[in-house]
N, C-alpha and C positions, 0 to 999 in steps of 0.2 A: 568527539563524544566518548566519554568514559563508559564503557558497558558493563557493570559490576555483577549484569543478572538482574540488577533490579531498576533496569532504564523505563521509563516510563511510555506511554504514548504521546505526550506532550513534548516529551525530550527528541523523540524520535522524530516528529511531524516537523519538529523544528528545526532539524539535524537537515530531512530530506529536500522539505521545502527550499532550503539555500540554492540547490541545482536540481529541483525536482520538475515537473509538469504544471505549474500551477499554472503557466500562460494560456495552456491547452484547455485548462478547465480540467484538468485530471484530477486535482489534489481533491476534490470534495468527494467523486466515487472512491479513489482508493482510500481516501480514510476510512469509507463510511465500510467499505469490507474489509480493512484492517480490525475496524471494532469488530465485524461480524464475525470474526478468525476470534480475536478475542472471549468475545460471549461463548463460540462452539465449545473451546476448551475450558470454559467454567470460570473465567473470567479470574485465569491463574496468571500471577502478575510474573515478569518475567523475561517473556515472549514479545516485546512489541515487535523489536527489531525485525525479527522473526514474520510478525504477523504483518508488516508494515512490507516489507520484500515481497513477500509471496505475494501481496495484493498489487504491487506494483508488476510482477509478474505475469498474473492474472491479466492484469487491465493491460498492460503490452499486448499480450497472447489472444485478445478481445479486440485490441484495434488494429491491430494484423490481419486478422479473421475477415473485417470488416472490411479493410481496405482490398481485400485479395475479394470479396466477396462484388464487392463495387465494379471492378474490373472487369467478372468473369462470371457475368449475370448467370 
């Protein structure tokens, strides 16, 4: 993917999805808080890449949480 600044969320979904979480069922929540990174910042074009990481971050960070919480009631 060519990142010029001005990669879109379309471009990026598309990028990530090739080796992303979609088997998990992950790709629908991190989109949907990739957009929401998006709106926060005024929906300044730009940042998908940007906002699309961090959510995958995010949702990692959430299902670690999760799984560690499972274990050690």
């Amino acid at each position: 993917m060519n990142d010029t600044g001005n990669t879109t969320s379309r471009q990026v979904q598309r990028e990530a999805g090739k080796d992303s979480f979609s088997s998990d069922g992950a790709l629908d929540p991190i989109r949907a808080r990739a957009y929401h990174l998006f709106e926060l910042r005024g929906r300044q074009p730009g940042h998908a890449l940007d906002d699309w990481l961090q959510a995958e971050r995010e949702y990692l960070r959430l299902q670690s949480w999760n799984q560690e919480n499972k274990r050690n009631p």
